[in-house]
C-alpha positions, 0 to 999 in steps of 0.5 A: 741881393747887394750887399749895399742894398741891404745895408740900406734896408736895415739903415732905412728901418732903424731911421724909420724907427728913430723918426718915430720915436722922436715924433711920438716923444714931440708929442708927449712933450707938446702934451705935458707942456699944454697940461702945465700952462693950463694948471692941469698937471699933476703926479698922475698924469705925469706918471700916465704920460710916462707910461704912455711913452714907455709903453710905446717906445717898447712896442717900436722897439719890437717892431725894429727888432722884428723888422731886422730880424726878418730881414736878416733871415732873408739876407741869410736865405739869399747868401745860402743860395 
């Protein structure tokens, strides 16, 4: 494998990682402002939105960390070799 194909696949995955959070954020904030213009927003369900987002930007966050880590050990298998 290329050195700058790698550099890609890694680049590739922490876009895709960005792109997700910030589609996912959209849509949390999309939520929160239906919830205010309608009167139905309080502490609690701003407390579950914050859950909710933290939740998964952790779950993405592993799965990034994940991602890299697998790649790196294939990058170091193919340098061994």
């Amino acid at each position: 494998m290329s050195e700058n194909t790698s550099k890609s696949k890694a680049i590739i995955y922490f876009l895709e990682f960005l792109l997700f959070v910030g589609a996912f954020g959209g849509f949390i904030a999309l939520i929160n402002m239906m919830l205010r213009k309608n009167g139905l927003d309080s502490p609690y369900t701003k407390a579950f939105l914050i859950a909710v987002i933290i939740f998964v930007y952790y779950k993405a966050w592993k799965w990034m960390c994940r991602k890299l880590d697998i790649f790196n050990s294939n990058n170091n298998m193919n340098n061994n070799e």
